[in-house]
C-alpha positions in Angstrom: -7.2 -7.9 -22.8 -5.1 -10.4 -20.7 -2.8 -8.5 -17.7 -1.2 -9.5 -14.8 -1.1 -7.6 -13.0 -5.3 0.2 11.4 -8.5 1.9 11.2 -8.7 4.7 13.3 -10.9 7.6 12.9 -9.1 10.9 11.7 -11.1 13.1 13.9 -9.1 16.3 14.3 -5.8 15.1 14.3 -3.4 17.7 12.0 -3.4 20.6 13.2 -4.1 23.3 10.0 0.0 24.9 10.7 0.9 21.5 8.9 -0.7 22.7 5.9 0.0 26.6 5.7 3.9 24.9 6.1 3.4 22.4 3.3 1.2 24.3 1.0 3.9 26.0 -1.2 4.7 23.9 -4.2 3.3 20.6 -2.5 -0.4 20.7 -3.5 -1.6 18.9 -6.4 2.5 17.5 -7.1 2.6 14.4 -8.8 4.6 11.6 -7.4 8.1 11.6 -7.4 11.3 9.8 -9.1 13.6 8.3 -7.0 15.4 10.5 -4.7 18.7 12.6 -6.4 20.6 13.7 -3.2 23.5 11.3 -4.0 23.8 12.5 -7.6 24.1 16.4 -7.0 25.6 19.1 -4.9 24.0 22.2 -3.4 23.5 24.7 -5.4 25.7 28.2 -5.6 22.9 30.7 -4.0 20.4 30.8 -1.6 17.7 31.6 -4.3 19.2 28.2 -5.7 18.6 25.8 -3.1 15.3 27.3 -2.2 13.8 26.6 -5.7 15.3 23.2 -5.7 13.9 22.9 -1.9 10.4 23.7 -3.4 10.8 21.7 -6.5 11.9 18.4 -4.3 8.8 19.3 -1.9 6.4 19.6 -4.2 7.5 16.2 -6.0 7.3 14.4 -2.2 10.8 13.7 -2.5 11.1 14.1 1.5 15.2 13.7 1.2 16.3 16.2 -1.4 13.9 18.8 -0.1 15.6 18.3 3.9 18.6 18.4 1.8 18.4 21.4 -0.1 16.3 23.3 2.8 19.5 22.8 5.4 21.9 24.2 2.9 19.7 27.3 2.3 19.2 27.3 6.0 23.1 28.1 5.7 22.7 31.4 3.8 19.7 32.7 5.9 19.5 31.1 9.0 16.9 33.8 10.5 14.4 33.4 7.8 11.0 32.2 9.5 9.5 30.4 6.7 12.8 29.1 5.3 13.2 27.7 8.8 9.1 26.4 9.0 9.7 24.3 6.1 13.2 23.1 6.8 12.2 21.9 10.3 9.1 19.8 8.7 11.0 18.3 5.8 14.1 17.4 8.1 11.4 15.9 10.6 9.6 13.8 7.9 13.1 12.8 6.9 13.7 11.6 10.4 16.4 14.3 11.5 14.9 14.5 14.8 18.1 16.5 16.0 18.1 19.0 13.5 14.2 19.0 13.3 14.0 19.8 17.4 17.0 23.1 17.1 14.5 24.5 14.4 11.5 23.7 16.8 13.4 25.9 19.4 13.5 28.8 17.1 10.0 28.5 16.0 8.6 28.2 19.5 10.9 31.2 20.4 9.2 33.4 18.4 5.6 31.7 18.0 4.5 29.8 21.4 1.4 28.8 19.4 3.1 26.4 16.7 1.4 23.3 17.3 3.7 21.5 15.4 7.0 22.3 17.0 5.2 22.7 20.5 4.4 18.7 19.5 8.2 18.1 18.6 10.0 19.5 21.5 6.9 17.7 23.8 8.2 14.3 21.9 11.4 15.0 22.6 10.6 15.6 26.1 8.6 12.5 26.5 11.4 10.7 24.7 13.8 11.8 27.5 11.3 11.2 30.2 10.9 14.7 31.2 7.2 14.1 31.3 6.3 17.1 33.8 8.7 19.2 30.9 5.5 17.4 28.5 2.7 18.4 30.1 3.9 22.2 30.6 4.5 22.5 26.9 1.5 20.2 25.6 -0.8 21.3 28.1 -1.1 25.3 26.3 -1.2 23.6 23.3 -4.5 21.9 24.4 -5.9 25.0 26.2 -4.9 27.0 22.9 -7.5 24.7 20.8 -10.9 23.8 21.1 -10.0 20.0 20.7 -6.3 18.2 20.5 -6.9 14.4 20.9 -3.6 13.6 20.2 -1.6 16.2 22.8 -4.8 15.5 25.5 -3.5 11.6 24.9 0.1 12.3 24.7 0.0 14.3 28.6 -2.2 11.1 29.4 0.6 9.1 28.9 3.0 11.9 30.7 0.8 11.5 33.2 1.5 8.0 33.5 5.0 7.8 33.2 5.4 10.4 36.1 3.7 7.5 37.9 0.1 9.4 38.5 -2.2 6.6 36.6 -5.2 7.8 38.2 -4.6 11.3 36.4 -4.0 9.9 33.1 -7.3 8.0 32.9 -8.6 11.2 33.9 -7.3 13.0 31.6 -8.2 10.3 28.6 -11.8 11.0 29.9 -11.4 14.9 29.8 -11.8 14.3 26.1 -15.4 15.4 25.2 -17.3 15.3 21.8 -15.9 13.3 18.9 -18.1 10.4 19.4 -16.3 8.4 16.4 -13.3 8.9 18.7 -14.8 6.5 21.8 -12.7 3.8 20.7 -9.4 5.0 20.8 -9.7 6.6 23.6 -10.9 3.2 25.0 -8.2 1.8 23.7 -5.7 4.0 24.8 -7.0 4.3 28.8 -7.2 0.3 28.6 -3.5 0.3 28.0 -3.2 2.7 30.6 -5.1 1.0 33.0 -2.9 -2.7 32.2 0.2 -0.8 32.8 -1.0 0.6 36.0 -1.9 -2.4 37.5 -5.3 -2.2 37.4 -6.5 -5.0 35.1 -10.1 -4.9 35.7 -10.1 -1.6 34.2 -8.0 -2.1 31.6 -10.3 -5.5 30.4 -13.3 -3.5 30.2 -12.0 -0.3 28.5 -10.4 -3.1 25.7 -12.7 -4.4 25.3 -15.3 -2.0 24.6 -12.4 -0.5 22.3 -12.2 -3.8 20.6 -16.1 -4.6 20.3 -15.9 -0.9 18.7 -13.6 -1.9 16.1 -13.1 -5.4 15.3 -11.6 -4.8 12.1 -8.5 -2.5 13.6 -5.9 -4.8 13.9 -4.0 -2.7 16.6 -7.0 -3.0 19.0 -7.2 -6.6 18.1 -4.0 -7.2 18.7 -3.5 -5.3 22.2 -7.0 -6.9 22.9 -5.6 -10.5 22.2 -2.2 -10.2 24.6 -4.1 -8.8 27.4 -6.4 -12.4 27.4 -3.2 -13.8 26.8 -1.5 -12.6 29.9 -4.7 -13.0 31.9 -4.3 -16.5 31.3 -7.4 -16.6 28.8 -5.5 -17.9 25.6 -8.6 -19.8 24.3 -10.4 -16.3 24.1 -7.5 -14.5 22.8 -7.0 -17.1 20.0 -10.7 -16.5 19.4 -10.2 -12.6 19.0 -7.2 -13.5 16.5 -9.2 -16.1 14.4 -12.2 -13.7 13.9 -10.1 -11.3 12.7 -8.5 -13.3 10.6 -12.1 -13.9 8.7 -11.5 -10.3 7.7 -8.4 -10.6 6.5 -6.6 -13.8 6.7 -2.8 -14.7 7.2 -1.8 -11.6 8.5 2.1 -11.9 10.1 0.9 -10.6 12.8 -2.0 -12.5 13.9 -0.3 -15.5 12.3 2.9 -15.2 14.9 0.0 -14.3 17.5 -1.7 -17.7 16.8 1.3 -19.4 16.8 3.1 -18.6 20.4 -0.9 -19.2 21.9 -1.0 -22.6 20.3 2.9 -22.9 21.9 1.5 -22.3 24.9 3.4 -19.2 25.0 2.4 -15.9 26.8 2.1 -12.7 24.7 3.8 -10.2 25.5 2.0 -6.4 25.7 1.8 -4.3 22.9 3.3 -0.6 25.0 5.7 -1.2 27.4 6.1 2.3 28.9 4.5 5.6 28.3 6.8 6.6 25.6 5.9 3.8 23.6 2.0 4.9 24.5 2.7 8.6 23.5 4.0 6.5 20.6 1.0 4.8 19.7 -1.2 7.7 19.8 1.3 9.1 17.0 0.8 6.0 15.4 -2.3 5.7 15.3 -2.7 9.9 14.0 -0.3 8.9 10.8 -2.1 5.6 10.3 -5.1 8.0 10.0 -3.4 10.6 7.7 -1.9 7.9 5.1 -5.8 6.5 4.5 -6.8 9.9 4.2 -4.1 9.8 1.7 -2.4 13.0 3.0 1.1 11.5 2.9 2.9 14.7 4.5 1.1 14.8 7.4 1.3 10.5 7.9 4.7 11.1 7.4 5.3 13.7 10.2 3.2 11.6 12.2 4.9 8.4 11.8 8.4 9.6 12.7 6.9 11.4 15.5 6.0 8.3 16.6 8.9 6.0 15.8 11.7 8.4 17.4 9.6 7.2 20.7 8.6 3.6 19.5 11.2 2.2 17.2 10.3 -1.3 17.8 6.9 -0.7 16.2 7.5 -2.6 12.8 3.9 -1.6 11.5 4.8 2.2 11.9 8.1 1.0 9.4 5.8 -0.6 7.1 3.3 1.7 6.6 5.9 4.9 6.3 7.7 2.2 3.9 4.5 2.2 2.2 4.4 5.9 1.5 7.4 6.0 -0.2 6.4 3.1 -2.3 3.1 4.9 -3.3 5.4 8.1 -4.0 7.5 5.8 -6.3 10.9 6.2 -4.3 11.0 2.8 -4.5 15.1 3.0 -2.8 13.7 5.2 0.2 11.0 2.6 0.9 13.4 0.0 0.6 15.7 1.5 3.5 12.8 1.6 5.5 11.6 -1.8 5.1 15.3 -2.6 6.2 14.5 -0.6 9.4 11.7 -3.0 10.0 12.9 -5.3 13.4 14.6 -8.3 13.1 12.1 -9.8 15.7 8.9 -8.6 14.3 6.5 -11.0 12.5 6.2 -8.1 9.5 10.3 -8.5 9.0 9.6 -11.5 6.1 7.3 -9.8 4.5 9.2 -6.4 4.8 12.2 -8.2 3.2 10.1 -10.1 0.7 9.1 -6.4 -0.9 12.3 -4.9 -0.9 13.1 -7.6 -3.2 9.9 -6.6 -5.7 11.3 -2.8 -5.3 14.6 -4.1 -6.7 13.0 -5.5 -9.6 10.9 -2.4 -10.1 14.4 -0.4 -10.1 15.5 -3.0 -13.1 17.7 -4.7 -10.7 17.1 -8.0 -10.9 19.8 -10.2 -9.8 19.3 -9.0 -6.7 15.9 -9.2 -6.6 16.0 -13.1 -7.5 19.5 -13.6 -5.5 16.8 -11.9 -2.2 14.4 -14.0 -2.7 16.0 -17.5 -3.4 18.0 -16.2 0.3 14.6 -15.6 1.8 13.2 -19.1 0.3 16.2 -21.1 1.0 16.3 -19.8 4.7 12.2 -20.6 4.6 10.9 -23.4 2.2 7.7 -23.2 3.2 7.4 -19.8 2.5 4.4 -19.4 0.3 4.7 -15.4 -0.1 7.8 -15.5 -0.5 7.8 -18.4 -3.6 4.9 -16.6 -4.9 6.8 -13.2 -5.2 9.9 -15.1 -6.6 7.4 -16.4 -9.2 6.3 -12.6 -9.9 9.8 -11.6 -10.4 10.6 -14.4 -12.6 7.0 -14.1 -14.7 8.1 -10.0 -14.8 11.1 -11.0 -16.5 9.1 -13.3 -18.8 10.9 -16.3 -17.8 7.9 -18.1 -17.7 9.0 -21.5 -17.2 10.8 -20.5 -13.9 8.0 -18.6 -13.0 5.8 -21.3 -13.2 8.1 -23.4 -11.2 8.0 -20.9 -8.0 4.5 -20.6 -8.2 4.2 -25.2 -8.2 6.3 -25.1 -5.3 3.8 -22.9 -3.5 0.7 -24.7 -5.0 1.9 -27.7 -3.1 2.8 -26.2 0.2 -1.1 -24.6 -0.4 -2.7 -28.3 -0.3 -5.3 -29.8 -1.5 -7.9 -27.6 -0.1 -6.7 -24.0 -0.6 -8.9 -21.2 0.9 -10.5 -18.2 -1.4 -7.8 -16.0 -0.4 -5.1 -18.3 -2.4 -7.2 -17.4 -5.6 -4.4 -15.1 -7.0 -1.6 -17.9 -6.8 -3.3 -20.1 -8.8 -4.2 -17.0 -11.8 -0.3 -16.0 -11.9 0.5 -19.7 -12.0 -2.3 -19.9 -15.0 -0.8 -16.8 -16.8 2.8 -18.8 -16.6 1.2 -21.3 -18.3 -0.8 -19.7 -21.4 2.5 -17.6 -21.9 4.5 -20.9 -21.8 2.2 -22.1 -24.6 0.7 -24.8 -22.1 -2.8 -23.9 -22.4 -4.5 -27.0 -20.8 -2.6 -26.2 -17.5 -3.0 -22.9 -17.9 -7.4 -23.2 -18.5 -7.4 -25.7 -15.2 -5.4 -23.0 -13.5 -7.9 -20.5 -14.8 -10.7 -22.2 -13.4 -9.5 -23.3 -10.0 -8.9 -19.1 -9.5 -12.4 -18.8 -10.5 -14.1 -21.7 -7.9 -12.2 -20.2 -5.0 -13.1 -16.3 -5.9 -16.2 -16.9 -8.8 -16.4 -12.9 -9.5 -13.3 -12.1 -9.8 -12.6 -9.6 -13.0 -9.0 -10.4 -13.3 -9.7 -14.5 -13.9 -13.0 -13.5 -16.0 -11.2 -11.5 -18.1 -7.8 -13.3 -18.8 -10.4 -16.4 -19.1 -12.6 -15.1 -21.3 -10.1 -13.0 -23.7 -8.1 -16.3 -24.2 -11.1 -18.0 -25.0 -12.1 -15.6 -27.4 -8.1 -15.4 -28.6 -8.7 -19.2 -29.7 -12.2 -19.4 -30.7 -13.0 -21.5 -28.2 -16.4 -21.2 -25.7 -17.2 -17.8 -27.4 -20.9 -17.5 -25.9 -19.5 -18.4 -22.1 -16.1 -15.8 -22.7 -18.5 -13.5 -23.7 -20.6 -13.3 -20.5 -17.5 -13.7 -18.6 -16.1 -10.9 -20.2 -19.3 -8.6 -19.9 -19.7 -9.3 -15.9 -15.9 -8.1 -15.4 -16.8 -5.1 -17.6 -19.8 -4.4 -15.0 -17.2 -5.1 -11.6 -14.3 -2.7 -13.8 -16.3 -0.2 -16.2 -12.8 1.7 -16.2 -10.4 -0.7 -16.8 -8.9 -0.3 -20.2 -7.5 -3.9 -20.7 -11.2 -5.5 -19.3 -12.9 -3.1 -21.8 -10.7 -4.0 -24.3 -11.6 -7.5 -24.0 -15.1 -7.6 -24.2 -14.4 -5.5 -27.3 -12.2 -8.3 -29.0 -15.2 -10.8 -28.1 -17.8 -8.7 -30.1 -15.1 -8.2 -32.9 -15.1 -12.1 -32.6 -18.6 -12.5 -33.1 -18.7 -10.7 -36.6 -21.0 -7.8 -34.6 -18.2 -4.9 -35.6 -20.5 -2.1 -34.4 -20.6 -2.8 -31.2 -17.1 -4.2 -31.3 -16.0 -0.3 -32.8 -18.3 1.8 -29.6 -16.4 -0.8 -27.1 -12.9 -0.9 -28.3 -13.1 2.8 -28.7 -14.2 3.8 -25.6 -11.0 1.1 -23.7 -8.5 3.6 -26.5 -10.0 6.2 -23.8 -9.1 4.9 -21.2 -5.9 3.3 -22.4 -4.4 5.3 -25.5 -0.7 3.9 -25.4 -1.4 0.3 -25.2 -0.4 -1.1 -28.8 -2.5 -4.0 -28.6 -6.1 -2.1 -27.8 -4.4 0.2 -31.0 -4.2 -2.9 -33.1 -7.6 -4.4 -32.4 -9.4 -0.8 -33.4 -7.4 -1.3 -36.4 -8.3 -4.9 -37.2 -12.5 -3.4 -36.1 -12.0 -0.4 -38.5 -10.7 -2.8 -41.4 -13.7 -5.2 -41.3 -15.8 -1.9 -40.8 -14.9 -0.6 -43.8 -13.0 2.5 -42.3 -9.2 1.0 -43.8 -7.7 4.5 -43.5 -8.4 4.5 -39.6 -7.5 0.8 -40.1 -4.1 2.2 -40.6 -3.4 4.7 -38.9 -4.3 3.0 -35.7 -1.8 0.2 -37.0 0.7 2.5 -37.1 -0.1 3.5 -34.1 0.3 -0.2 -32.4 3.4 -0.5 -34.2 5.2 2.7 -32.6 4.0 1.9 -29.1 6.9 -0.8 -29.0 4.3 -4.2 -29.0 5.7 -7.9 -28.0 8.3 -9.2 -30.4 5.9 -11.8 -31.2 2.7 -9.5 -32.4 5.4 -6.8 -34.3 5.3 -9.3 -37.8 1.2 -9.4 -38.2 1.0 -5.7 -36.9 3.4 -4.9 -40.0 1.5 -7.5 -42.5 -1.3 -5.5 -41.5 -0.2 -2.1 -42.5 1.1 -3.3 -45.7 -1.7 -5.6 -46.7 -4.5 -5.1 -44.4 -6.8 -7.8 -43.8 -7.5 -10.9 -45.5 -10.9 -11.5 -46.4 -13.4 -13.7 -44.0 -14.4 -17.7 -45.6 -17.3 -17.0 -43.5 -19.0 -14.2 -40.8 -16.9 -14.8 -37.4 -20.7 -15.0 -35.5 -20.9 -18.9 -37.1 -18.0 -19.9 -34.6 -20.9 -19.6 -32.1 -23.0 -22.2 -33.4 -20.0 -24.4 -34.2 -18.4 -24.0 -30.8 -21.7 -25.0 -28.9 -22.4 -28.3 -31.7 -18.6 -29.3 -30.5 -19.1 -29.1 -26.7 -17.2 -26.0 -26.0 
């Protein structure tokens, strides 16, 4: 069926407090709806707000659960875990003053909470009271067998107290954790840069950066420190080998950009809170592809009370709260995204898909048009406009944004630029302009051969108009291999056998992709059409029926209720004979 459609090692980063204080009601939640704080009022009782405290928590909805834990904070203000689980929603929210009064009364009464112990240390390092730091985070460390990220964060302290010899001894205190060798690299080579002592700083980033070429953060800190050591030829190379990994990044891109300016790079950490910063960073970064949001969270605005110029750290907690479908929270954090970093167009470029996804979408156009009439050679930025307009099913607009990016592609388009050229294609075939559309098709399919999205919108169209049936039909069987689990792919291959008269296999296929896909109406109507010419016309119906009250396209609703009141017409001939006849005609 046709549909559009930094790497750092965990190590033992969270603490197991942040669980016990998340557990309740968060475990095994599904995501959240947007966020309701602006639509209702605290509730009449303590017991109230609590349950509606736990009900927000468990949904992720960070913002009513800080809500509704602060006003039942007001009825019981001595309650411990009332108070645990207000002070790590209102830090995830980004409270940090509220958040660091309820770390003083959890550290009053437990000196061992890691977490608040790590709260009051940030706001310690954040007001450059780093001996204030060390006394607090330095327990912490003695308390546990291993704490990379306090041992890191007194580093820094160390460092901003002016003591740079101390810090890098105090990166190298950190024993075991051999996947771990990099970032601490990393992190005493920015030590060493700010202390003056480039030599050491070189080789400590650079054995972080031969570690992990594929971490964009090391690559990046790697490439301004050859910048500023007046090596820009070897820090262009470091950007354009990482860009064989993944290309066009902003960041490298702007990187790339101010070397071949002749412009020197500025460094990545300024000062030691924007280090402590980074190794908060880089702890969330670690959390969010562990997938444990909470924890990334906490992290993350850990680390942007001390770095709020880090537009990556914005992006990625924007990113959570896409994942967790608050699609209005991740848009005010995108917005938070700095107006001088390279990640600020693309930032802007995704609240405007948000604001589609939220059904509003003037302003998602209005955003975009803005962001392309500022920009005309902005080729994300066209080719989200075009996704916006193809959502809406204006197709002939959507195929226009998508042209205008085609040419500002060229004539030679890299492998990456596949996708452009397959929404352009789908523009197309739903503007009833197939032989654009089948050219569009294949280009997608010469820059990225394998790919299961072209094979199968390819192939099912193919099949859809009896045309190259034996070629659809190994396209459509190499994306079933690449997407066993994809209901739509399934579905197509399904449609081909139906195509080829060979019904039994076309019933085994088409009901496994119902499976995997129940509420789609048009895998519903082709298990009808396979149990009519199967003989099975009561299924035949039913499933029908079943296509029809799933809310198909306008256009299929007529033949879906032909269908249920007439069934099938009777074949001239076994579909299979299209084979032969396609092949004698060239196709």
């Amino acid at each position: 069926m046709k549909r559009s459609i930094d790497n750092a090692r965990r190590g033992r980063f969270m603490p197991l407090v942040l669980a016990a204080m998340l557990s309740a009601g968060a475990a095994c939640a599904p995501a959240s709806a947007e966020s309701y704080t602006d639509t209702i009022d605290a509730g009449d009782t303590l017991a109230g707000n609590f349950l509606s405290a736990v009900v927000a928590a468990a949904a992720r909805d960070t913002s009513a659960a800080a809500f509704f834990y602060r006003e039942a904070l007001r009825d019981d203000p001595r309650n411990p875990e009332l108070t645990d689980r207000a002070f790590v929603s209102l830090l995830v929210e980004g409270s940090y003053p509220d958040a660091a009064r309820l770390a003083e009364r959890i550290v009053a009464r437990d000196q061992n909470n890691a977490l608040a112990q790590l709260t009051l240390g940030v706001r310690d390092m954040q007001a450059k009271q780093f001996p204030k730091v060390r006394a607090r985070l330095g327990r912490s460390v003695k308390n546990r067998p291993v704490d990379f990220t306090s041992t890191l964060i007194v580093a820094w302290s160390w460092l901003g107290s002016g003591n740079a010899k101390k810090a890098l001894e105090t990166v190298d205190s950190i024993k075991g954790e051999a996947g771990l060798a990099a970032f601490k690299d990393y992190h005493a080579g920015l030590i060493a840069e700010l202390a003056g002592n480039q030599a050491e700083a070189g080789r400590r980033l650079k054995a972080a950066y031969e570690a992990e070429k594929r971490t964009l953060r090391i690559v990046d800190a790697y490439g301004r420190f050859l910048s500023r050591q007046g090596k820009p030829d070897e820090a262009k190379a470091v950007y354009r080998e990482f860009e064989k990994i993944l290309p066009r990044h902003p960041i490298v891109t702007s990187a790339l950009e101010q070397l071949d300016q002749g412009k020197t790079l500025e460094t990545l950490v300024p000062n030691a809170q924007a280090g402590a910063g980074e190794v908060l960073f880089g702890v969330g970064s670690a959390s969010n592809r562990q997938g444990d949001e909470l924890a990334s969270m906490f992290y993350l605005r850990l680390s942007l009370w001390l770095a709020p110029n880090n537009g990556l750290a914005w992006i990625t907690l924007a990113d959570i709260y896409d994942r967790l479908k608050q699609m209005e929270r991740a848009n005010d954090t995108y917005d938070s995204v700095p107006e001088a970093s390279p990640l600020r167009r693309g930032a802007q470029v995704q609240v405007a898909l948000n604001l589609e996804q939220l059904d509003r979408k003037d302003e998602a156009v209005a955003r975009l048009e803005g962001l392309v009439a500022k920009q005309p050679n902005d080729i994300e930025a066209l080719t989200a406009l075009g996704n916006v307009y193809r959502s809406r099913k204006d197709f002939a607009k959507a195929a226009e944004a998508y042209s205008r990016a085609v040419a500002l592609v060229g004539d030679n388009p890299d492998a990456s630029r596949w996708s452009l050229f397959y929404f352009r294609g789908i523009a197309y075939e739903r503007s009833k302009d197939w032989p654009k559309a089948e050219a569009d098709f294949k280009t997608a399919l010469r820059l990225s051969p394998d790919q299961p999205l072209v094979l199968n919108y390819l192939g099912y169209t193919w099949v859809d108009k009896h045309m190259n049936l034996d070629e659809a039909f190994q396209m459509l069987k190499k994306a079933v291999d690449q997407r066993p689990t994809d209901g739509y792919i399934v579905d197509s291959l399904g449609w081909a056998y139906y195509r080829l008269g060979r019904y039994d296999e076309a019933l085994r296929i088409l009901e496994r992709a119902i499976e995997l896909k129940p509420s789609d109406p048009v895998i519903n109507d082709h298990l009808g059409d396979a149990y009519w010419r199967s003989g099975r016309k009561l299924e035949a119906g039913f499933q029908w029926n079943h296509a029809r009250d799933l809310k198909p396209e306008p256009e299929d609703l007529p033949r879906i209720l032909e269908k249920i009141e007439k069934g099938l017409p009777d074949e001239a001939k076994p579909a299979a004979a299209e084979v032969s006849e396609t092949k004698a005609n060239g196709g």
